[in-house]
C-alpha positions as MATLAB code, in Angstrom:
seq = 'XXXXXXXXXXXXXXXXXXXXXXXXXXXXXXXXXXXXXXXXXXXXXXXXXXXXXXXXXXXXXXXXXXXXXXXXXXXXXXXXXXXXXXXXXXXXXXXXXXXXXXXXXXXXXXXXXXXXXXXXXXXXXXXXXXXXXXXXXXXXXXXXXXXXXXXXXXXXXXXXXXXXXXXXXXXXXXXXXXXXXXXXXXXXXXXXXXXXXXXXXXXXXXXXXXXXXXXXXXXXXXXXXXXXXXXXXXXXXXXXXXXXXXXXXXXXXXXXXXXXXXXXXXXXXXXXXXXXXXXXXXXXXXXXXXXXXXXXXXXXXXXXXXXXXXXXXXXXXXXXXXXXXXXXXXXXXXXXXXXXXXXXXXXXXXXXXXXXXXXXXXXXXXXXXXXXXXXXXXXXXXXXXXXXXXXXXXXXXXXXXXXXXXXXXXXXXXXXXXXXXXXXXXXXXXXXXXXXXXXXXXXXXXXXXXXXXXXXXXXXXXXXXXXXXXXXXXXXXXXXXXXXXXXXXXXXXXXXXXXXXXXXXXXXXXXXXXXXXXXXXXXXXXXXXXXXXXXX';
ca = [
      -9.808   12.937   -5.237;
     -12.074   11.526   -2.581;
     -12.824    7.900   -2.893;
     -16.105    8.546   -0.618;
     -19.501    9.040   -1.633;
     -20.521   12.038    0.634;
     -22.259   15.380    0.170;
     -20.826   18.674    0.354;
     -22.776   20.719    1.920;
     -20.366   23.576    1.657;
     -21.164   23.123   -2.240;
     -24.617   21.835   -2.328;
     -26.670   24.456   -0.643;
     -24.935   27.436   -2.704;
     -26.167   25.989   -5.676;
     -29.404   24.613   -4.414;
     -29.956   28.646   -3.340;
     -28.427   29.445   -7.157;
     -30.862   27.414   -8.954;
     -33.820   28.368   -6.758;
     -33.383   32.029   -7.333;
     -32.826   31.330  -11.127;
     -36.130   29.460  -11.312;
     -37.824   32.170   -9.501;
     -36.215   35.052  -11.864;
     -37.219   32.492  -15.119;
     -40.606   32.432  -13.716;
     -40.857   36.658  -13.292;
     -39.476   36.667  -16.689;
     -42.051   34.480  -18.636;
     -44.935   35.740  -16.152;
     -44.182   39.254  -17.558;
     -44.170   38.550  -21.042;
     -47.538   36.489  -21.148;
     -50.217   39.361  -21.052;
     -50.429   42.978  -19.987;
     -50.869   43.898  -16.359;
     -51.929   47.413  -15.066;
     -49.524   50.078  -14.628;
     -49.800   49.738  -11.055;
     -49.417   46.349  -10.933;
     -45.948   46.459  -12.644;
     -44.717   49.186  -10.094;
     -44.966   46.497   -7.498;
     -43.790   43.872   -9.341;
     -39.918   43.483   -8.025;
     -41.642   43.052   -4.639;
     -42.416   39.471   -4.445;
     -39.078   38.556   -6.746;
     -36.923   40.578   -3.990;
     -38.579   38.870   -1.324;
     -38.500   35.330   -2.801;
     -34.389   35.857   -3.039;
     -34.093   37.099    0.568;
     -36.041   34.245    1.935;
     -33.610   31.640    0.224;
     -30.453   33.490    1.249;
     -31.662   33.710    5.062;
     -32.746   29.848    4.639;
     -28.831   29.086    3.324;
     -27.540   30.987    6.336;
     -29.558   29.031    8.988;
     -27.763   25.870    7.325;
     -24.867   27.041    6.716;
     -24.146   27.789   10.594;
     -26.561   25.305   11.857;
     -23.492   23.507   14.039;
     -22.519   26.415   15.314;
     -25.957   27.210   16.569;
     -26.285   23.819   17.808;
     -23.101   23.339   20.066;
     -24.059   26.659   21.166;
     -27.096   26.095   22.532;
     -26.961   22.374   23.753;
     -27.134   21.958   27.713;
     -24.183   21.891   29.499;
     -23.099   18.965   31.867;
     -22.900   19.358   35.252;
     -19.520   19.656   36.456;
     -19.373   20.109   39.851;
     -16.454   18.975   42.054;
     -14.244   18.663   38.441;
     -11.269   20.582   37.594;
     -11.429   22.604   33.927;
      -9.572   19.514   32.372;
     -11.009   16.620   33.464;
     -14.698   18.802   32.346;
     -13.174   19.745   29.060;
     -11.985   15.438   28.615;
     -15.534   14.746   29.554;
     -17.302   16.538   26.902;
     -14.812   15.691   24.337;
     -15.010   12.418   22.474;
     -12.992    9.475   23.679;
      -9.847    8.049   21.842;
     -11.863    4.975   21.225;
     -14.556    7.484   19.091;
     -12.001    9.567   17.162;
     -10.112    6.617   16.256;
     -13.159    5.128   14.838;
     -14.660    8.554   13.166;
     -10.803    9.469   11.647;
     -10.908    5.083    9.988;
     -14.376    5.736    8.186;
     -13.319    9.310    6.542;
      -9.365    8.669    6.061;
      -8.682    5.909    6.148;
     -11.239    2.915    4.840;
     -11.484    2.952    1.063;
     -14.269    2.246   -0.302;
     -14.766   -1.679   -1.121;
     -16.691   -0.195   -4.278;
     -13.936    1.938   -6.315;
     -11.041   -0.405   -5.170;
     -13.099   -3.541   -6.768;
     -13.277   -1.340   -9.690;
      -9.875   -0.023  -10.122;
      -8.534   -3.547   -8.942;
     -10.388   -5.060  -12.156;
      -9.240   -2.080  -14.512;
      -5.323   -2.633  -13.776;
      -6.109   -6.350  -14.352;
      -7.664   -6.204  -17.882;
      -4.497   -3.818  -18.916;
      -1.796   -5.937  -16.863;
      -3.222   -8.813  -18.305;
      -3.221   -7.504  -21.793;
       0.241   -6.313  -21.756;
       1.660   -9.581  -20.311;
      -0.155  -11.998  -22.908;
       1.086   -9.731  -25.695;
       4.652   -9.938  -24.350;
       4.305  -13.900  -24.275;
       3.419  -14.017  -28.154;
       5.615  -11.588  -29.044;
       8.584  -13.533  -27.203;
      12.412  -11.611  -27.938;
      13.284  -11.066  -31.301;
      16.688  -11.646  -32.489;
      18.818   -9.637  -32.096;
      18.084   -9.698  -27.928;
      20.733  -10.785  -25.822;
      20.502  -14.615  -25.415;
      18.612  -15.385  -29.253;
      16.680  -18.115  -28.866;
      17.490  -18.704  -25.257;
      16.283  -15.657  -24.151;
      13.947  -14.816  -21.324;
      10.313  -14.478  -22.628;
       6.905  -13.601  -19.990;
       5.571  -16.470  -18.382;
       1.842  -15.378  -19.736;
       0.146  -14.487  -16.116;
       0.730  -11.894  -13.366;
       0.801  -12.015   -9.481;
      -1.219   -9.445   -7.514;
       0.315   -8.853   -4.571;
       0.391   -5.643   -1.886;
      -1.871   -3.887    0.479;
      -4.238   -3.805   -2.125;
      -4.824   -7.438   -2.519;
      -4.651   -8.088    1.053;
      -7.476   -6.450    1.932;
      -5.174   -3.080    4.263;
      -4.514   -0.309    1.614;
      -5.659    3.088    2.503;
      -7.039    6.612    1.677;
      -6.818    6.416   -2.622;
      -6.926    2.957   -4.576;
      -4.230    4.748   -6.933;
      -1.142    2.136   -6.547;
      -0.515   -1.547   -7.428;
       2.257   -3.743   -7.172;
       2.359   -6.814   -9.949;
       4.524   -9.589  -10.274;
       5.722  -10.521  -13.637;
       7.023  -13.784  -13.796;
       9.419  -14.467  -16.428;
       9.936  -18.252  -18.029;
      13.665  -19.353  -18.605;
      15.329  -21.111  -21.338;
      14.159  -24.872  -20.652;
      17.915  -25.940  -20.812;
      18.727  -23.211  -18.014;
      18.049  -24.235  -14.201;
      18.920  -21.678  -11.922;
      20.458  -22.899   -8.141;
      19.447  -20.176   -5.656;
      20.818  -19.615   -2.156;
      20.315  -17.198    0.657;
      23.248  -14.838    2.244;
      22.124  -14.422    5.432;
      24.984  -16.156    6.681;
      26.876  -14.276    5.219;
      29.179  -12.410    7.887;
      31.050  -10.077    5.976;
      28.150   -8.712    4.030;
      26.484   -5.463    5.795;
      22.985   -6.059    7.665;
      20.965   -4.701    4.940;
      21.795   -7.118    2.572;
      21.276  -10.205    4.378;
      17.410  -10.710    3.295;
      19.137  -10.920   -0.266;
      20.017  -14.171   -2.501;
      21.894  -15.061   -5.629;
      20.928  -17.536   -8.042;
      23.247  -19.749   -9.798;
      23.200  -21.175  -12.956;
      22.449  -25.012  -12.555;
      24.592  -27.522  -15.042;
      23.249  -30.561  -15.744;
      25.074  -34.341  -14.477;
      27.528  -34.699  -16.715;
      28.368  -37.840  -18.233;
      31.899  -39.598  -17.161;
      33.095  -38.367  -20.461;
      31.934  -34.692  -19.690;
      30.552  -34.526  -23.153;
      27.077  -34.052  -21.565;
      28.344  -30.698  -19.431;
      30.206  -29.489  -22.262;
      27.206  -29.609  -24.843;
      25.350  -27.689  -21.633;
      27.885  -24.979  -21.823;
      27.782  -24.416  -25.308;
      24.268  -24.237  -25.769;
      23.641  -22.308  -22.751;
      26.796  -19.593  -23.715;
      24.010  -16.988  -25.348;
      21.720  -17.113  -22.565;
      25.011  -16.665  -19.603;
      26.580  -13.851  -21.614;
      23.637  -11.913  -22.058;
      21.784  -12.392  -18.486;
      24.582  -13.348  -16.175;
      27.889  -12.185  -14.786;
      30.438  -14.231  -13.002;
      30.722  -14.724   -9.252;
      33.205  -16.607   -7.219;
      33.734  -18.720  -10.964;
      29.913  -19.283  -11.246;
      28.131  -17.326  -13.820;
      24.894  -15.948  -11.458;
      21.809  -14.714  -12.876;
      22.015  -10.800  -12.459;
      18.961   -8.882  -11.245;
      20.268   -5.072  -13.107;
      20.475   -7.130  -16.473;
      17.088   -8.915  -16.501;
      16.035   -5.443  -15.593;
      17.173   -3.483  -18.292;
      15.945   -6.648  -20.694;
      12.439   -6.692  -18.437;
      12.234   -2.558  -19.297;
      12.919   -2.709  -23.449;
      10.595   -5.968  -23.499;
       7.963   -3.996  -21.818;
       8.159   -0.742  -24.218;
       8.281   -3.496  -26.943;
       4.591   -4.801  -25.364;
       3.520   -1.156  -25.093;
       3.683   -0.265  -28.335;
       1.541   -3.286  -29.532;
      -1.073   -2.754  -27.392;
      -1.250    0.792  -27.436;
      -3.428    1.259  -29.852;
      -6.286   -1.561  -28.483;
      -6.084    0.727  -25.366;
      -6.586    3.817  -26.667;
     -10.555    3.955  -26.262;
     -10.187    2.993  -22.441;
      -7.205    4.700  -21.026;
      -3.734    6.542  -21.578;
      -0.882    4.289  -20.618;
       2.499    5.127  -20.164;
       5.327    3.831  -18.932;
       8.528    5.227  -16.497;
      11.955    3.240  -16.171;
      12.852    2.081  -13.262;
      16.572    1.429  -11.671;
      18.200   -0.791   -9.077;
      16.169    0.317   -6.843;
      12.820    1.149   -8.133;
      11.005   -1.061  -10.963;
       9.047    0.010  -14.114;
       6.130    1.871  -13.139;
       3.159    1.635  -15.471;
       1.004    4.748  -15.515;
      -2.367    4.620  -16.261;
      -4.843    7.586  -17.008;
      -8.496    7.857  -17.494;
      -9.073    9.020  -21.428;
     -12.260   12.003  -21.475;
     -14.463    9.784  -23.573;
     -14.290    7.029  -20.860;
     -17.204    7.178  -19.049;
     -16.874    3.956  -16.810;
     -17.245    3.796  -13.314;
     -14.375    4.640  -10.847;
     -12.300    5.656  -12.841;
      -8.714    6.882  -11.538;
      -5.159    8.051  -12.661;
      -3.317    4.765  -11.543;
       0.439    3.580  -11.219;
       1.186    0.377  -10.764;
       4.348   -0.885  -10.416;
       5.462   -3.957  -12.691;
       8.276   -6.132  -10.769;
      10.116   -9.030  -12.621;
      10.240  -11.894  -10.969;
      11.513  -15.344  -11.086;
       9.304  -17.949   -9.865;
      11.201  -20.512   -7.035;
       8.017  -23.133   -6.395;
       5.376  -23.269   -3.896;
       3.855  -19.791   -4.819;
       7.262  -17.838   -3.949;
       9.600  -15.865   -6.162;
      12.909  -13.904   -6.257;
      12.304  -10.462   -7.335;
      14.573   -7.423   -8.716;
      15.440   -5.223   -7.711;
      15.713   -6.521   -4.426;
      13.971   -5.515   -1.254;
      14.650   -3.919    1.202;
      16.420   -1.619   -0.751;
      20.034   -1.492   -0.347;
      21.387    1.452    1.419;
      22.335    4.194   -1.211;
      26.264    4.356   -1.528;
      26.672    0.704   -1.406;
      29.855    0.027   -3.329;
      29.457   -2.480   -6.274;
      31.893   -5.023   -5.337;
      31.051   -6.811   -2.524;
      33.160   -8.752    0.077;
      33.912  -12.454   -0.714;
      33.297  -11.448   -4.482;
      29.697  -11.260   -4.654;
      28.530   -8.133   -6.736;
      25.239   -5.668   -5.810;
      23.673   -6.073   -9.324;
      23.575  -10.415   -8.887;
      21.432   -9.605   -5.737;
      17.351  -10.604   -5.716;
      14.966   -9.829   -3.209;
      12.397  -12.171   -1.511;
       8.587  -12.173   -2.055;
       6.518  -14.476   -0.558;
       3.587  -12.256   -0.736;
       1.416  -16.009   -1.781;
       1.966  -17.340    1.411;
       1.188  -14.064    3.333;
      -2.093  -14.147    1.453;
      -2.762  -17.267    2.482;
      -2.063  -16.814    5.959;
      -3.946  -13.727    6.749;
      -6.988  -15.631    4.842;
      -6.480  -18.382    7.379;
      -6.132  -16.343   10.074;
      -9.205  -14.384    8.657;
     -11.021  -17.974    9.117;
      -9.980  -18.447   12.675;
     -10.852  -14.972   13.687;
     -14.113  -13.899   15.242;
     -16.499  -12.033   12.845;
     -15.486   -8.228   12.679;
     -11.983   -9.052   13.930;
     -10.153   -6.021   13.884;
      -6.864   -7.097   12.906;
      -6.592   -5.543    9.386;
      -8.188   -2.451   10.644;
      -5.017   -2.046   13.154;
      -2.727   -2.534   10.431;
      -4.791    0.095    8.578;
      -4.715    2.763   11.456;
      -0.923    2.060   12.133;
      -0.173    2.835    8.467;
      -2.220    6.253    9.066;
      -0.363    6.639   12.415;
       3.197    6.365   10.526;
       1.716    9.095    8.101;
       0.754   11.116   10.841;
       4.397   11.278   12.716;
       5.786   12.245    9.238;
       4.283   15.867    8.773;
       6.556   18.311    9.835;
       9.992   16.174    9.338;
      12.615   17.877    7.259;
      13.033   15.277    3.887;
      16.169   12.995    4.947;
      14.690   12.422    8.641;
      10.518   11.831    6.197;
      13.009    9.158    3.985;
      14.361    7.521    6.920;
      11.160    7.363    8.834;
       9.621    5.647    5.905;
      12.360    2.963    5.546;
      12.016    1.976    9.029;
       8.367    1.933    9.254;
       7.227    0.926    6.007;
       4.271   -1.239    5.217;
       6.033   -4.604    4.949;
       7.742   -4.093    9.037;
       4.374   -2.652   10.092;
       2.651   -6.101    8.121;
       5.384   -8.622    9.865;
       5.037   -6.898   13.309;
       0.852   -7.740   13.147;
       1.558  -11.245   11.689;
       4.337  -11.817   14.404;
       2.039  -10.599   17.185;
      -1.485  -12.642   15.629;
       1.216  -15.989   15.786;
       2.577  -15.550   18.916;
      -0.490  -17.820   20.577;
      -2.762  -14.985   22.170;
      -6.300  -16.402   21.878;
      -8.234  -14.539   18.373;
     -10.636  -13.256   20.021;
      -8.694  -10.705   21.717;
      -9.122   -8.646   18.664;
     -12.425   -8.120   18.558;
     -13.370   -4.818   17.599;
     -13.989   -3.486   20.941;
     -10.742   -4.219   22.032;
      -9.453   -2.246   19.266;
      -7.849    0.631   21.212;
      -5.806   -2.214   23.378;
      -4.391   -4.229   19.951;
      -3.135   -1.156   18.361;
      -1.683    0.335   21.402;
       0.017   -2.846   21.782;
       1.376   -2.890   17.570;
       2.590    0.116   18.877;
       4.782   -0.927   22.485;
       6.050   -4.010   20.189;
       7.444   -1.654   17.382;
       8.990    0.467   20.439;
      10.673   -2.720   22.110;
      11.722   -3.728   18.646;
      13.221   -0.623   17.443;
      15.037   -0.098   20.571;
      16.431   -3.656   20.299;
      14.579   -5.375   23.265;
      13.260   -8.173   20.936;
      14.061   -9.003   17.084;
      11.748   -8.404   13.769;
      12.620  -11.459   12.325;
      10.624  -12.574    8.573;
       7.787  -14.671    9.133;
       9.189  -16.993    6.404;
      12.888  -17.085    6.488;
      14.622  -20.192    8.719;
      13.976  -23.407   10.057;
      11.472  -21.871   12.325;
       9.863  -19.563   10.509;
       5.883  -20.047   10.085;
       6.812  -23.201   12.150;
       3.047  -25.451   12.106;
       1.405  -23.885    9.598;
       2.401  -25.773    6.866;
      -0.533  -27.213    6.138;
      -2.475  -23.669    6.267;
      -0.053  -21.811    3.908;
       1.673  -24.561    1.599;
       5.174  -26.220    1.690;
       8.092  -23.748    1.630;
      10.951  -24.070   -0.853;
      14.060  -25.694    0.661;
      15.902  -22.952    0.059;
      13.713  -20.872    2.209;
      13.785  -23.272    5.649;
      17.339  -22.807    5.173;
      18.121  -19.560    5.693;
      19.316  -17.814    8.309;
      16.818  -15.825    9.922;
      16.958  -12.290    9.011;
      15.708   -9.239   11.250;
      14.104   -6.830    9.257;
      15.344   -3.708   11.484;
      19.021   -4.432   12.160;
      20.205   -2.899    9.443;
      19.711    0.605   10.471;
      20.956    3.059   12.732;
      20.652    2.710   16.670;
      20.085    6.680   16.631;
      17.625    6.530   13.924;
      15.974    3.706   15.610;
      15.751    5.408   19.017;
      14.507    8.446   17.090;
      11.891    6.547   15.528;
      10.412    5.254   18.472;
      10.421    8.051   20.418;
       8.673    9.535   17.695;
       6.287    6.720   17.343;
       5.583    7.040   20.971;
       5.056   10.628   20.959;
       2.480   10.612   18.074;
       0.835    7.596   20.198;
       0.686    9.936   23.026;
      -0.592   13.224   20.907;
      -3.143   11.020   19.036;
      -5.996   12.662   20.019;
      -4.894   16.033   19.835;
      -4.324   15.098   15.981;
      -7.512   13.584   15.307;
      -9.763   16.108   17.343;
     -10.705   17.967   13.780;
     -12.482   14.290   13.049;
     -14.611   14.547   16.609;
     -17.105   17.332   15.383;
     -20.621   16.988   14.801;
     -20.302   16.274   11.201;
     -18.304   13.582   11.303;
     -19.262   11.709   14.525;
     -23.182   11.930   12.980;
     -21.533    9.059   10.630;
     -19.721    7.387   12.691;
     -20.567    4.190   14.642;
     -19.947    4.799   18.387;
     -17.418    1.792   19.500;
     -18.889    0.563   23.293;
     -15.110    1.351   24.887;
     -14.842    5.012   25.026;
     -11.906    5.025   27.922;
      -9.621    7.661   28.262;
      -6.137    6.501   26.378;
      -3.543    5.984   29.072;
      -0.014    4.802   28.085;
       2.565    2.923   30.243;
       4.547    5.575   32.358;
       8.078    3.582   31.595;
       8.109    5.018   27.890;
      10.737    7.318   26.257;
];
């Protein structure tokens, strides 16, 4: 489904031709049946009917083939002293154009239905999570009365809220933040230095249950234990003799809490929408489906899925989340070295301060700054170098390049301290080139991906821009986002990369016709794309 508002002509003139002729054989029809006409008259009758219909049908074919008359009959351009290619690069658009004609009809969404389907998964998100904060656990849940509960509010985060998503408006990420027993306080810390863990699972923490100061006497500590026994035995397991909040557990509760929600709110929902809900696992969370009922007639209306992620909040607008990402390789043994288990794992989301910072960055920027519209077209890029991959090498080209490495590599490039007006939109066709030579360099280990948040120097002077980061947070080790992965499944991934760079216009030459450059603005650099001759 198409989230532009254009016209089909390949459907709108066969039933503009379809209506006319119907009108014209209604017309015969009644005309015959109001008074009596002379027998000659009648012998001739079919004449101007038969006529009417071959007019409209040679009037359909002149615009149905009207491009093809047109390109035909255009002048040529003087070519002389020009070889066949360089003639055949002159009359075809530039790489500048086709970038610009393939971003308005494949990529942009339209600000219109995702405003519209961003407000629709917020009335039923927000619905579902209010009913699951009055509702609260019953019983019988593990922990009683010191059970988890929903905080009462949700966190939009993603592509969608950060103004990059492309092609369909049809997925949402949500935080859910979950409140804690007020006699629990949890003690997180980061393993990224961590040496016996594998790569992958460095970005990770663990959060530890937090006793109060005990008392000389240790009555104080003990009274802790005892009242806090429910709540460790139903949402924790035991780690290095620390009982440690566990991610799969809060899961599971987070997935039965969230049927429990369903079902009250179900029936308030019915009018609007169809809503169903899928499990998740370790490595995928709920996913909430949402489908557009018949008698619905609102605007913008689309089958949605958005994905509901529990989440426990750590201050300053940043959370640990389960399951944790990135992912953890599949095969990854449960036990751990130095005792550390994979289902006590959370992942990091900081997704509030990267908000913040591409609105500040937003600020600084010229007006049209084309930074989000690179970080658009490299998404589309990725999806272009994945047609024709068998589906293990499609998997691991997704891993590597997915939307939170492409995301860090832009905010690690805007931060470096290159002046903001480099991307203005006419230099378009220079930034994304270079998104593309610094996702080369750092898959083929010539510089680090390091997170923009994690270490004493990450987001270093922006502090006042983005908020105060959690302790916990400044320190960390710093983690790079791409060691964790294969040298030969990096080095195929940029060569890859490189080579759809390189083929770029070959793939979008469908998009450099006449009907869609008619639409297109015409960007003032229209140089030939040349890449670096030292490439793979």
């Amino acid at each position: 489904m198409s989230v532009h508002y254009t016209l089909n002509l390949r459907v709108f003139w066969p039933l503009v031709t379809g209506f006319c002729t119907a009108l014209v054989c209604l017309y015969h029809v009644l005309s015959g049946r109001g008074g009596s006409a002379a027998p000659q008259d009648s012998e001739d009758a079919g004449f101007p009917l038969l006529k009417a219909i071959l007019l409209l049908l040679l009037g359909y074919l002149l615009l149905r083939f009207r491009h093809a008359a047109r390109q035909r009959f255009l002048p040529r351009v003087p070519h002389q002293g020009l070889t066949p290619s360089s003639s055949r690069l002159l009359n075809e658009p530039g790489l500048s154009v086709l970038l610009e004609s393939y971003y308005e009809h494949e990529v942009r969404l339209s600000p219109h239905v995702l405003g519209h389907s961003k407000a629709h998964v917020s009335r039923i998100v927000g619905e579902l999570v209010r009913a699951g904060r009055a509702r609260g656990s019953p019983g019988p849940s593990p922990g009683g009365a010191l059970a988890l509960a929903f905080r009462g509010d949700f966190v939009q985060v993603g592509s969608a809220y950060e103004q990059h998503k492309i092609r369909r408006p049809d997925g949402f990420d949500v935080l859910v933040p979950l409140r804690l027993p007020p006699l629990v306080a949890l003690e997180p810390r980061g393993l990224g230095s961590e040496p016996e863990l594998p790569l992958a699972l460095r970005g990770c923490f663990v959060c530890a249950l937090k006793a109060p100061p005990s008392s000389p006497s240790g009555g104080a500590g003990s009274q802790w234990h005892r009242d806090s026994k429910p709540f460790s035995d139903g949402f924790c397991v035991d780690l290095r003799g620390r009982r440690h909040l566990s991610a799969a557990l809060v899961s599971r509760w987070f997935q039965a809490h969230l049927q429990r929600c369903l079902a009250t709110v179900r029936y308030s929902l019915e009018e609007r929408c169809r809503v169903s809900l899928s499990p998740g696992g370790l490595d995928q969370p709920p996913t909430l489906h949402i489908l557009p009922c018949r008698t619905d007639y609102g605007c913008c209306r689309l089958s949605m899925a958005v994905r509901l992620i529990p989440a426990v909040h750590l201050g300053d607008g940043v959370f640990l989340v389960a399951p944790p990402l990135p992912l953890p390789p599949p095969g990854l043994p449960s036990e751990l070295p130095g005792g550390l288990r994979v289902e006590a794992l959370w992942g990091l989301n900081t997704a509030r301060q990267e908000q913040r910072l591409l609105g500040w960055l937003q600020e600084r920027a010229p007006p049209g700054a084309c930074h989000l519209k690179c970080l658009q077209l490299l998404k589309a890029l990725r999806d272009l170098g994945a047609r024709g991959l068998d589906p293990v090498a499609s998997s691991q080209w997704g891993r590597i390049l997915s939307s939170y490495t492409l995301k860090t590599s832009l905010l690690t490039l805007l931060l470096r301290g290159d002046p903001l007006h480099c991307w203005e939109e006419v230099h378009l066709r220079e930034r994304l080139e270079e998104l593309v030579l610094y996702l080369r360099d750092c898959l083929l280990r010539h510089r680090p991906l390091f997170h923009c948040f994690l270490g004493p120097d990450g987001a270093v002077g922006l502090t006042a821009e983005i908020g105060q980061l959690p302790k916990v947070l400044r320190e960390s080790a710093p983690v790079d986002l791409l060691a964790s992965f294969d040298g030969r499944a990096r080095e195929f991934v940029a060569a890859r990369l490189v080579s759809t760079w390189r083929r770029l216009p070959q793939l979008l030459r469908p998009y450099g016709g006449p009907r869609y450059l008619a639409r297109s603005t015409q960007p003032r650099n229209q140089r030939v794309q040349v890449f670096p001759e030292h490439d793979p």
